[in-house]
C-alpha positions as CSV (number, residue, x, y, z in Angstrom):
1,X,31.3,-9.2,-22.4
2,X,27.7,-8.1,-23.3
3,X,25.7,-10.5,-25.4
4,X,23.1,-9.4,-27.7
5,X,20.0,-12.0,-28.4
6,X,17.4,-11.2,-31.1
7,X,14.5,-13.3,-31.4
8,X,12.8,-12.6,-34.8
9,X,10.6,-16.1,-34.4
10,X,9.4,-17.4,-31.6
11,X,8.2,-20.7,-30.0
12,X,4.8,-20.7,-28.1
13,X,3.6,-23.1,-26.1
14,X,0.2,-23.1,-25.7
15,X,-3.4,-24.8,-24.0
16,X,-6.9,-24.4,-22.7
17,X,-6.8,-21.2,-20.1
18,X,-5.6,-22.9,-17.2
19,X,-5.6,-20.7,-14.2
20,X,-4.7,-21.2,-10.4
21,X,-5.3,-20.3,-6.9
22,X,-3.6,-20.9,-3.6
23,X,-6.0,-19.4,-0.8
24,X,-7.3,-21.2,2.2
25,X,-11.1,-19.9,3.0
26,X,-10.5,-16.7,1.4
27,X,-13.9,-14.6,0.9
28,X,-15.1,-11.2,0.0
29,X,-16.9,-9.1,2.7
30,X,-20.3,-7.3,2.1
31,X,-20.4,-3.8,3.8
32,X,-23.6,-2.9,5.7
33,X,-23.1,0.5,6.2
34,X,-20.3,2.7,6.5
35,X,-19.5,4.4,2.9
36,X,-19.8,8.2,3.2
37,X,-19.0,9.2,-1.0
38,X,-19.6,7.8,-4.4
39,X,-16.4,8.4,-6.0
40,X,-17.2,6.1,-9.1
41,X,-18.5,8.0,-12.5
42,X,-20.5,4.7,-14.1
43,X,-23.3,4.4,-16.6
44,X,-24.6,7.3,-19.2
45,X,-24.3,11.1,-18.6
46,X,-22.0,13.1,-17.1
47,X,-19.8,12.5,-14.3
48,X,-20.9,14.7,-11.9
49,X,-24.2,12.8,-12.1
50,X,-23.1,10.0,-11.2
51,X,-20.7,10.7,-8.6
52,X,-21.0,12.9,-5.2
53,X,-17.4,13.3,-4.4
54,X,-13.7,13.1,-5.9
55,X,-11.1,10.5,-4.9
56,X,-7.6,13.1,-4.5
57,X,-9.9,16.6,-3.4
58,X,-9.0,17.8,-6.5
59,X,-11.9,16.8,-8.6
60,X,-10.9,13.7,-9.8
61,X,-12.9,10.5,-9.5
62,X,-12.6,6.4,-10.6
63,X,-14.4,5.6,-13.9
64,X,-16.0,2.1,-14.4
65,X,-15.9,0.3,-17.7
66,X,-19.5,1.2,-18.6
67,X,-19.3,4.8,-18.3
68,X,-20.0,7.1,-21.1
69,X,-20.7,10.9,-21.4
70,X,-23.9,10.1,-24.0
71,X,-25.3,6.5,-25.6
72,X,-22.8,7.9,-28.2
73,X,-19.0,7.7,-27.0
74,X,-16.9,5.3,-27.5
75,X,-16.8,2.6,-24.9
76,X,-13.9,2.9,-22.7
77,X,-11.3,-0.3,-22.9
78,X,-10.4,0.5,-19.2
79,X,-11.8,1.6,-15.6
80,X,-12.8,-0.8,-12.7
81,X,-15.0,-3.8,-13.6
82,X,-18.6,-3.7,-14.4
83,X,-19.5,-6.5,-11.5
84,X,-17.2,-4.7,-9.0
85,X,-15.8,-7.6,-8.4
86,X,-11.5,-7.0,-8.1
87,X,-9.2,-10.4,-8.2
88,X,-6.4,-9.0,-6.5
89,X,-2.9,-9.2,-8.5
90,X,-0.8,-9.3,-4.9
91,X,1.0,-12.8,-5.3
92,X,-0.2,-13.6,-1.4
93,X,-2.9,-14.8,-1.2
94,X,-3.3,-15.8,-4.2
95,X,-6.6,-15.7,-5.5
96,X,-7.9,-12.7,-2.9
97,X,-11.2,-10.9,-4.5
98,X,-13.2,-7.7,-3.0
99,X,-17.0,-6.9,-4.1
100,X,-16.7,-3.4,-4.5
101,X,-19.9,-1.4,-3.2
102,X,-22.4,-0.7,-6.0
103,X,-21.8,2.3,-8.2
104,X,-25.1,3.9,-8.2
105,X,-24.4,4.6,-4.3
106,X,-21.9,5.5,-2.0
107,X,-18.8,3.3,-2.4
108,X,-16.1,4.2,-0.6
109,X,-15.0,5.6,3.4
110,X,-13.3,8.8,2.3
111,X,-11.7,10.7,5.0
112,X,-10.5,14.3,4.1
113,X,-9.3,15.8,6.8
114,X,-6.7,14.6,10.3
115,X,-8.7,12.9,12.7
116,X,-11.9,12.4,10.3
117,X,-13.2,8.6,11.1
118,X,-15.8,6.2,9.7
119,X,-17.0,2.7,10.5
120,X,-17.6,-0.1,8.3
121,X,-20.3,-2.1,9.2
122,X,-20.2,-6.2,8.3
123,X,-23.4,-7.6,6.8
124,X,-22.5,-11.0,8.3
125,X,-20.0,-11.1,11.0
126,X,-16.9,-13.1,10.6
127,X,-14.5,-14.6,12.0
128,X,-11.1,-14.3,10.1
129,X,-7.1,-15.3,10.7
130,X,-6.1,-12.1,8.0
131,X,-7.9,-9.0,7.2
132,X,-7.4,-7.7,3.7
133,X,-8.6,-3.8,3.2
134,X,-8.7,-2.5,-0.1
135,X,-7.9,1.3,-0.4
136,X,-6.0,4.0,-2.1
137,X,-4.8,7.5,-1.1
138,X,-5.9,10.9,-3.2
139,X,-3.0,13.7,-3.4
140,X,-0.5,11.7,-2.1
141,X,0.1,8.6,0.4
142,X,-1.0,8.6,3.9
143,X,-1.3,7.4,7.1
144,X,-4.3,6.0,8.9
145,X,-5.2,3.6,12.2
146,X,-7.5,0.7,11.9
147,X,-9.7,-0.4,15.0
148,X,-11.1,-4.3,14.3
149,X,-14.6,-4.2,16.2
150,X,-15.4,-7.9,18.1
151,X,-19.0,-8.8,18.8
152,X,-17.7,-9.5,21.9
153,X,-16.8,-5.6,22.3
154,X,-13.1,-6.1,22.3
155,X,-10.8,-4.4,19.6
156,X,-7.8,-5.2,18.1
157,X,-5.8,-1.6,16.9
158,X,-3.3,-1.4,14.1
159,X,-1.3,2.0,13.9
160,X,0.5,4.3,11.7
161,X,-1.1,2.0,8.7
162,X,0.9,3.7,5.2
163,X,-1.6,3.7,2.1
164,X,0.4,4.9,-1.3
165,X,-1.3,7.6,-3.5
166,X,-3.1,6.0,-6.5
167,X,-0.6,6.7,-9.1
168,X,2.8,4.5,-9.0
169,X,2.5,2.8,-5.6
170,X,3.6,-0.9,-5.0
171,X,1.3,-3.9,-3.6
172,X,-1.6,-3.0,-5.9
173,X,-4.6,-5.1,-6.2
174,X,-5.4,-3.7,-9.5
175,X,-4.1,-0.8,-11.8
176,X,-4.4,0.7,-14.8
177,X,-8.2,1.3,-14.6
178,X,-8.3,5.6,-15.7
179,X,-9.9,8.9,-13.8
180,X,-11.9,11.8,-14.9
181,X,-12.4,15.3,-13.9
182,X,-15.4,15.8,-12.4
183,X,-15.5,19.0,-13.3
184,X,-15.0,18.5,-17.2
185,X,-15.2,15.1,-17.6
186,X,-11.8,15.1,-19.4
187,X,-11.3,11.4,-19.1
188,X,-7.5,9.7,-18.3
189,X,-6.5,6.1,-19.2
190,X,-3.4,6.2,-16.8
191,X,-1.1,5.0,-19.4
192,X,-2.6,1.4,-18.6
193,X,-0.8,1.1,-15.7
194,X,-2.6,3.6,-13.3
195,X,-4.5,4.7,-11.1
196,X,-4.4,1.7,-8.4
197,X,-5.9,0.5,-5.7
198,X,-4.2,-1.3,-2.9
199,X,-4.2,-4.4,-0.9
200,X,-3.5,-3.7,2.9
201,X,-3.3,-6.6,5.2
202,X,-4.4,-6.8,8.7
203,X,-3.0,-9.8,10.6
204,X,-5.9,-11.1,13.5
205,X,-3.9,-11.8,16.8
206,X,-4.2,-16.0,17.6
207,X,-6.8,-14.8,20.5
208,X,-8.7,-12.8,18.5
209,X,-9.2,-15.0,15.3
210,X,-12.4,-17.1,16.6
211,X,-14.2,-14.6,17.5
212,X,-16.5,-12.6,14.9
213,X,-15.4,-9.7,13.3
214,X,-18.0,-7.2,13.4
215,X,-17.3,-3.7,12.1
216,X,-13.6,-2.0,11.5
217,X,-13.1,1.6,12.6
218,X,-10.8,4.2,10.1
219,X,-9.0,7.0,11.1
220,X,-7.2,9.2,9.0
221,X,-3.7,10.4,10.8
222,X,-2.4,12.7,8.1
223,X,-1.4,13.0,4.7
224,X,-3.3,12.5,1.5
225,X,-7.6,11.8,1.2
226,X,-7.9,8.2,2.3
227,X,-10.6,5.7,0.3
228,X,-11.2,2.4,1.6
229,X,-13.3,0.6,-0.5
230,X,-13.6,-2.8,0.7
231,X,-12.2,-5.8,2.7
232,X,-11.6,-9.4,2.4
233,X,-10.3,-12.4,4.4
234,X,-8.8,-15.2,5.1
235,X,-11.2,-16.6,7.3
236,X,-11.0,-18.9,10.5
237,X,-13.0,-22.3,10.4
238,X,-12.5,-25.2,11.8
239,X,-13.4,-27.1,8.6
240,X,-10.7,-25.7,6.4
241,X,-11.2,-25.2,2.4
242,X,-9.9,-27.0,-0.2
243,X,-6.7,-24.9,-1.9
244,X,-4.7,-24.5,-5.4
245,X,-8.2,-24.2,-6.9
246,X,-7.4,-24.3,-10.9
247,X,-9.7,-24.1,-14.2
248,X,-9.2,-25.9,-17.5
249,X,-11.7,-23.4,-20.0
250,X,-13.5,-25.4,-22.7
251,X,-16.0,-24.1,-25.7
252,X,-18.8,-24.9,-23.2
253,X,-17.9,-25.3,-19.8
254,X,-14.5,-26.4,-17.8
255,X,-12.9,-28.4,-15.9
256,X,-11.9,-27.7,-12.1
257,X,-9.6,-29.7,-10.1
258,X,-8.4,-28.4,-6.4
259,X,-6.1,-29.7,-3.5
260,X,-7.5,-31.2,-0.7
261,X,-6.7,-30.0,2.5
262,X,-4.7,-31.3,5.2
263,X,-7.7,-32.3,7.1
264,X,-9.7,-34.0,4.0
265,X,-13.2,-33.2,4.4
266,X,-15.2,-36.5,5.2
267,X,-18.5,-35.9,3.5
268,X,-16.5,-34.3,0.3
269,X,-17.0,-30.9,-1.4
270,X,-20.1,-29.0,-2.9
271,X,-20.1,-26.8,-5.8
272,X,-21.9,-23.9,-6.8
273,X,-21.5,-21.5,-10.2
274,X,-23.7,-19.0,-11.8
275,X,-23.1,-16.2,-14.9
276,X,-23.5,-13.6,-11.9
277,X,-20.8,-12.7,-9.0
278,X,-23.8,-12.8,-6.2
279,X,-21.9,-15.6,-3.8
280,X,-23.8,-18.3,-2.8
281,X,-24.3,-18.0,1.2
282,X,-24.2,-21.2,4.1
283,X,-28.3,-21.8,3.3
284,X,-27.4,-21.7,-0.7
285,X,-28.5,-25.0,-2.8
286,X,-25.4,-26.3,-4.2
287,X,-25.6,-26.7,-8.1
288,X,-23.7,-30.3,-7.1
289,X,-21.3,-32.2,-4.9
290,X,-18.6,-34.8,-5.3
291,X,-17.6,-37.6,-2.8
292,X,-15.2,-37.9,-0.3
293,X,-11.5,-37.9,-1.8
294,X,-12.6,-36.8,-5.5
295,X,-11.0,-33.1,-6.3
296,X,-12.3,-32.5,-9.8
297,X,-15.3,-31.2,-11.4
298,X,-16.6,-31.0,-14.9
299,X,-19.1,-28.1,-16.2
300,X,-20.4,-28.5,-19.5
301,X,-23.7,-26.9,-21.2
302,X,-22.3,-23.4,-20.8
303,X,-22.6,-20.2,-23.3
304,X,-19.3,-20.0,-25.3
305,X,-17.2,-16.6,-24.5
306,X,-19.2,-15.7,-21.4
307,X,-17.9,-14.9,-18.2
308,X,-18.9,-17.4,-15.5
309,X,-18.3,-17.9,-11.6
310,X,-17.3,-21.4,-10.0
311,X,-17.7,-21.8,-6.0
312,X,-16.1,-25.0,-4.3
313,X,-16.4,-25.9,-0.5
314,X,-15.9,-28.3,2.0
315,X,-18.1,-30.5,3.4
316,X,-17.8,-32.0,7.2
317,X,-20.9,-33.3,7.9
318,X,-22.2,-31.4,10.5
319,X,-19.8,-28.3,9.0
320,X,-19.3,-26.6,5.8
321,X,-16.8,-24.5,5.0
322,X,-16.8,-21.6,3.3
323,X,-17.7,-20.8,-0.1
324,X,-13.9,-20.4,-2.3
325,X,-14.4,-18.7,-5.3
326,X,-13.0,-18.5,-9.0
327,X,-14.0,-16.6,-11.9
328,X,-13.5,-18.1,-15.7
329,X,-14.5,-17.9,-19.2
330,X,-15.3,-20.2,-21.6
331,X,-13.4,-20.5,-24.9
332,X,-10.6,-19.6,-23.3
333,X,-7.0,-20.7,-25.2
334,X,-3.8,-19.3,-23.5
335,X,-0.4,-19.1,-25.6
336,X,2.6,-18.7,-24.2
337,X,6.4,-17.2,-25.5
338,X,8.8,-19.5,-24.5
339,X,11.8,-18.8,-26.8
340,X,13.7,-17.0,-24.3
341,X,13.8,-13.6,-23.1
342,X,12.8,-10.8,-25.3
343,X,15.7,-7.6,-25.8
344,X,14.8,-4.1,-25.9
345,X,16.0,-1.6,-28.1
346,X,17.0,2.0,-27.3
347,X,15.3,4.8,-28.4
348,X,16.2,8.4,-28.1
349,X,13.1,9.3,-29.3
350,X,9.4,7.9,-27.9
351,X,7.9,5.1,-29.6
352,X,4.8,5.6,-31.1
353,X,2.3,2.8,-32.6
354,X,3.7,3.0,-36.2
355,X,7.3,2.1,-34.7
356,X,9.4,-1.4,-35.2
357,X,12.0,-2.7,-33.6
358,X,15.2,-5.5,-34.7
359,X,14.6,-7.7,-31.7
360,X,10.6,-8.5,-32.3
361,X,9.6,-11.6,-30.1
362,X,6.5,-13.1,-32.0
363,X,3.9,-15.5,-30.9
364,X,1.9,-17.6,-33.0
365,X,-1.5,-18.5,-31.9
366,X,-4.3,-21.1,-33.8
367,X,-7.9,-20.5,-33.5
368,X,-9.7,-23.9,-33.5
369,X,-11.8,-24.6,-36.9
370,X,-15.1,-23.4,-36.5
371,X,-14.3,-20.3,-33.7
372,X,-12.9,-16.8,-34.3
373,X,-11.3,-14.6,-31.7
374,X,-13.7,-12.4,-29.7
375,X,-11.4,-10.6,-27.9
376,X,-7.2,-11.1,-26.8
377,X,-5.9,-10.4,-23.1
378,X,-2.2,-9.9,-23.0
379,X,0.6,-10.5,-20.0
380,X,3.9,-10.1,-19.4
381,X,7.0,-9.1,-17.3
382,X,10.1,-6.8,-17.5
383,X,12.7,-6.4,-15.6
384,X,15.9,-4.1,-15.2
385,X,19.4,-4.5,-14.9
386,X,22.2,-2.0,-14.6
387,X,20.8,1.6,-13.5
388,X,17.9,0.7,-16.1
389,X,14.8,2.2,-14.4
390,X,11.2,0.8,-14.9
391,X,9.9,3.9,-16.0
392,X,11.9,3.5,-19.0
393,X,10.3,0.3,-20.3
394,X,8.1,0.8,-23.5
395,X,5.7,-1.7,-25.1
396,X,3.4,-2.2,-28.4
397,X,1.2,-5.8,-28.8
398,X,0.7,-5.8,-32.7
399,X,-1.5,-8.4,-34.5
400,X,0.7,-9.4,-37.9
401,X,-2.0,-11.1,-39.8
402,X,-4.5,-8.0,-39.7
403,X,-1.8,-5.5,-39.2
404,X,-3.4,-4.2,-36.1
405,X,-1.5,-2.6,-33.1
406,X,-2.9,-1.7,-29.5
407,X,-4.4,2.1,-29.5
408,X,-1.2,3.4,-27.1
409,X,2.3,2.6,-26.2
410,X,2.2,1.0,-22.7
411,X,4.9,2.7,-20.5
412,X,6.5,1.1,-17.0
413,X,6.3,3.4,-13.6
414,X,9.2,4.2,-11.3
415,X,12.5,5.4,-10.8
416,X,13.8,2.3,-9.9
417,X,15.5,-1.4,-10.7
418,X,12.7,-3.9,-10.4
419,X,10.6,-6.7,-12.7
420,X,7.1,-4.7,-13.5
421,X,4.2,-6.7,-14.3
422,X,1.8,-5.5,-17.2
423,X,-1.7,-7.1,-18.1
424,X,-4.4,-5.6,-20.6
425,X,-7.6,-7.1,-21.0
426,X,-10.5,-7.2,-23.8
427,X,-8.3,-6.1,-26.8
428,X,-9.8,-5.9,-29.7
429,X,-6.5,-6.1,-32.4
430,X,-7.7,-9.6,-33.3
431,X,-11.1,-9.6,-33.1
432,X,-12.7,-11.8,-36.0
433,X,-9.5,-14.0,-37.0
434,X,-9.3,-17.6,-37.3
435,X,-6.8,-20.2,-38.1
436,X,-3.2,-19.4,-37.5
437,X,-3.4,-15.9,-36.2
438,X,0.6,-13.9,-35.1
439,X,1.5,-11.5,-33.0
440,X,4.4,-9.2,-32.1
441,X,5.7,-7.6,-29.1
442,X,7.8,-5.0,-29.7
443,X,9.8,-3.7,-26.8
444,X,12.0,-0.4,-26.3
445,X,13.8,1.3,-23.6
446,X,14.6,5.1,-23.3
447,X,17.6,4.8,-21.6
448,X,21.1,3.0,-22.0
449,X,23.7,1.9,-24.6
450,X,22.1,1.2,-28.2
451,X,20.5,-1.6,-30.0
452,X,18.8,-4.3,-29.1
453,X,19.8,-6.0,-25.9
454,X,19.0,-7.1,-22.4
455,X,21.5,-4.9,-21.0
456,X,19.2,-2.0,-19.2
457,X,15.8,-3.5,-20.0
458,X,13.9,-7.2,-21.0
459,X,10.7,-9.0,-21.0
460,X,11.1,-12.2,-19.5
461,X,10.8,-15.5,-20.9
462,X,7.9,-17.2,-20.2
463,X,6.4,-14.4,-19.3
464,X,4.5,-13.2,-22.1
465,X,1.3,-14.7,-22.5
466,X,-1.7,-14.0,-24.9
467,X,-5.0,-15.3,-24.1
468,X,-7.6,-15.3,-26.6
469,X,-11.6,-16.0,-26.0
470,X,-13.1,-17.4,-28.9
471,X,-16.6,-17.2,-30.5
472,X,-18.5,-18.9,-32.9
473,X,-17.5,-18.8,-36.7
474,X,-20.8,-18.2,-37.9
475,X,-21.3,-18.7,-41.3
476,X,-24.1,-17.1,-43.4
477,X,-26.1,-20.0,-43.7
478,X,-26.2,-20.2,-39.8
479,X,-27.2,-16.9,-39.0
480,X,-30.7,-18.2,-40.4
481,X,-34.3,-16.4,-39.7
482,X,-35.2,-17.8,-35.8
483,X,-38.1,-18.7,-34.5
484,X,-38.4,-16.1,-32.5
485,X,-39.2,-12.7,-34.4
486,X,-37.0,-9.6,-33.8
487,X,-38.2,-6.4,-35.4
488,X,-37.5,-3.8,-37.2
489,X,-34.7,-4.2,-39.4
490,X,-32.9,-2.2,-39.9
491,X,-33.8,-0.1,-36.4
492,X,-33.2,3.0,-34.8
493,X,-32.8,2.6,-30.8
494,X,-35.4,-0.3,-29.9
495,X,-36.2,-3.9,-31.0
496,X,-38.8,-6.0,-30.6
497,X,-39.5,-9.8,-29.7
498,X,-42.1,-11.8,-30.4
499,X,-42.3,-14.6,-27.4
500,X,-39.5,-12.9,-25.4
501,X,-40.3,-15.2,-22.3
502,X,-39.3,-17.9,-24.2
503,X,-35.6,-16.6,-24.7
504,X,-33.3,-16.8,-21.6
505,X,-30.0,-15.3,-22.4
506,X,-29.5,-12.7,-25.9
507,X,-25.7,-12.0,-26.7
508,X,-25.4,-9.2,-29.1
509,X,-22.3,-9.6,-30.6
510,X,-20.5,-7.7,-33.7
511,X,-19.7,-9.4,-37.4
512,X,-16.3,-9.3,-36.0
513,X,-17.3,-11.7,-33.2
514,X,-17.0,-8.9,-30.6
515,X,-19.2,-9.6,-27.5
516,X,-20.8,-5.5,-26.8
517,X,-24.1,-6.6,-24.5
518,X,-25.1,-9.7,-22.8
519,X,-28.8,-9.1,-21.7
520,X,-30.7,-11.7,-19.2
521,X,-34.4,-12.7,-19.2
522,X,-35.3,-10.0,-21.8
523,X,-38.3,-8.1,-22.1
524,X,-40.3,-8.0,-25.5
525,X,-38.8,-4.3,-25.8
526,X,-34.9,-3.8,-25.5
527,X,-33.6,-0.3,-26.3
528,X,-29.9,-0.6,-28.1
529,X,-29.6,3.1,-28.5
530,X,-26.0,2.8,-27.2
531,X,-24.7,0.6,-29.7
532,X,-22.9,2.3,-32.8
533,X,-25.0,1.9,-36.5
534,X,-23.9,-1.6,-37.9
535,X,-24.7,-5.2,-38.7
536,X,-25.2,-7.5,-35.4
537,X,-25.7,-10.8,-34.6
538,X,-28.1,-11.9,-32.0
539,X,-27.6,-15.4,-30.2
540,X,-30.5,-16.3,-28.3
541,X,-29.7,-19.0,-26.2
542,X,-33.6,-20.3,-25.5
543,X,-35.0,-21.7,-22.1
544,X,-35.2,-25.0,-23.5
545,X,-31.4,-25.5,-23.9
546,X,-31.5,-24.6,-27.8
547,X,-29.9,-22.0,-29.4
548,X,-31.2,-19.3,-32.2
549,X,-29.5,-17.0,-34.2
550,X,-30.5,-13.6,-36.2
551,X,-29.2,-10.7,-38.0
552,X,-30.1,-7.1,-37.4
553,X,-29.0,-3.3,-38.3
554,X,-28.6,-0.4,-36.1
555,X,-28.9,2.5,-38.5
């Protein structure tokens, strides 16, 4: 007998943004030499400008998150990450990351044509028990070899090497994150779920994994156009890292705790975090260590709402390890649905943002006195059942208190069974609420039986998760004349500070609490001519640990 569930209410569970790694001396690898295109439209004007080449050989190229067609356009809510920096969603390893080559240069090994070939060149030879190569195929999959170059001048050759085309392929490291046409610069968000770039692992024979890894060798077999765009790994040591690295956010700062491993390390662990992704190197000055046996640390004295990134390693005396890395934000609250699984309901026609469903799930979120929400990240799985297909799962995040909804219905990819994982970042729907704060997701399938039930389609409990990163509630009589002098008001495309030096960070954020520029060491002049006419707040955070707050209008 089929059982139908509707949840109308919900109960969330919720805490600080707690998050979790469970890698053993995994690091990113910087690339000497090697990339033949720039296949990455970033920054102001034109695609073509900023790109030399297309990803598929159809004109179609990756977009980064800061790329607009003039200082005008709206900013895009997807494309790959400003920094580069790519925190792979494969489950194993977790907590993988690739530093993608800059965008202002040639970023990725494309190989057109059978037999084409290229060689990545390491910046700093390593030794590694796993390879990780980040790539994606244009115009379909295709094959390609991979020779791993010793310094010793032995290789290690892995054949016949599959790479899915980057729309709808499994094992991605990331998705969702849009194309253009280089020839029109007709941009494409991908649904939210493509294009994708995958995570391709090369396992190091036992022999093989001390010695350093020097270079690695591409060859495309046949086919679609091959990009590799970077590489990782798991790398060998002989004093190993400390694992299950995990992050409690607070308003200003966190608190990190990790597992030892098996082989404590006698001297204990440093640390190391900056509001940059540059990794810190084997000659770096720790920001800190802790003693032998202790596996937590405490940051405090951090800018609320900003990104940050939190380096831990081992210390054996006469060894360190290597550097492990974690990314977090501060102000960071995660919620999560735990009130069972949510139904679908079938549609015969596609849903479009205005449209409800009877089996809501809803999630209820509260915004500490004093903090607004600067922007919400949502999470979630579904999975079929039956001859439901994923392709046929439909989804809409709505906020209930400000009667906002997402800008799109998210769709699932593929014509088969199987649980599909969905996660948008730096929505907006929210932006600017405080105190008890609701939201709905509303679910649909296209296919099977009628109603709402879990039948064809479902998201699954304890699943759905909404993180929100909060900002400061600040009232009128806080955003106060500061000390230092910004000028004109209102202004046009430039402002002005009197005793710049003196300021060390300037967040620019909107009435809503909307983070839109973080600038670092400014200069007495800042041009702003990308920002849309409105009322801003500027938060200077000083170098003498104070922080200053000002009003000012773009016209």
């Amino acid at each position: 007998m089929k059982k139908t569930l509707l949840f109308i209410s919900a109960i969330a569970s919720f805490s600080l943004a707690t998050q979790k790694t469970t890698a053993q001396n995994l690091q990113t690898i910087s690339i000497q030499s090697g990339f033949n295109a720039d296949v990455v439209a970033n920054g102001v004007g034109t695609s073509a400008s900023s790109t030399n080449n297309d990803v598929d050989g159809v004109n179609f190229a990756f977009v980064a998150r800061d790329f607009q067609l003039t200082s005008g356009s709206t900013a895009l809510t997807y494309g790959l990450p400003n920094n580069g920096l790519i925190n792979s969603a494969v489950p194993s390893p977790a907590g993988l990351s690739y530093q993608l080559a800059s965008y202002s240069g040639n970023n990725a090994l494309r190989l057109q044509n059978a037999n084409d070939a290229g060689t990545l060149v390491f910046t700093t030879p390593i030794a590694a028990v796993n390879l990780y190569m980040l790539a994606t195929g244009g115009s379909g999959s295709c094959i390609i070899n991979a020779t791993v170059n010793f310094s010793d001048a032995t290789t290690q050759t892995f054949t016949g090497i599959s790479i899915s085309d980057w729309y709808g392929g499994t094992n991605f490291a990331i998705q969702g994150i849009g194309r253009i046409n280089r020839t029109n610069d007709v941009l494409e968000n991908g649904g939210g779920t493509n294009p994708r770039l995958y995570q391709i692992p090369l396992a190091i024979s036992s022999g093989n994994q001390p010695k350093l890894i020097e270079s690695v060798t591409v060859t495309k077999v046949s086919g679609g156009v091959p990009n590799v765009f970077a590489f990782s790994a798991d790398a060998y040591t002989s004093c190993p890292g400390p694992t299950n690295i995990t992050y409690t956010s607070t308003t200003d700062g966190g608190v990190f705790n990790w597992t030892a491993p098996a082989s404590a390390p006698s001297m204990g662990y440093d640390y190391y975090y900056s509001d940059t992704a540059t990794p810190p190197t084997a000659s770096t000055t720790p920001s800190g260590s802790v003693g032998a046996g202790v596996t937590t640390v405490t940051l405090t004295g951090l800018n609320l709402g900003v990104p940050y990134y939190f380096w831990v390693r081992s210390n054996c005396d006469t060894v360190q390890g290597f550097w492990q890395m974690k990314t977090f934000t501060t102000g960071q609250m995660v919620f999560t649905y735990t009130a069972g699984d949510i139904n679908t309901e079938y549609t015969l026609n596609e849903p479009t943002i205005t449209s409800t469903t009877a089996c809501t799930g809803t999630l209820n979120v509260t915004v500490p006195s004093g903090f607004q929400i600067g922007s919400t990240d949502v999470a979630y799985t579904m999975t079929t059942a039956s001859n439901g297909w994923m392709s046929e799962q439909r989804t809409l995040l709505v906020c209930t208190t400000n009667n906002t909804t997402e800008a799109a219905i998210t769709s699932g990819v593929g014509g088969t069974t199987g649980t599909y994982a969905y996660n948008r970042t730096g929505l907006s729907l929210a932006n600017g609420l405080s105190g008890a704060v609701s939201f709905d997701l509303r679910a649909w399938r296209t296919y099977g039986g009628s109603g709402c039930n879990a039948d064809y389609n479902r998201v699954n409990n304890n699943s759905w998760k909404i993180t929100i990163t909060l900002t400061d509630q600040l009232s009128t009589a806080e955003v106060t004349q500061s000390k230092i002098k910004v000028y004109p008001v209102p202004f046009t495309d430039v402002i002005y500070l009197d005793n710049a030096q003196e300021v060390k960070t300037i967040l620019v954020t909107e009435t809503t609490g909307k983070l839109v520029r973080t600038i670092e060491n400014p200069q007495p002049e800042i041009n702003l001519s990308d920002l849309n006419s409105g009322l801003y707040i500027l938060s200077m955070m000083m170098q003498d640990g104070s922080t200053q707050h000002t009003k000012t209008i773009k016209k």
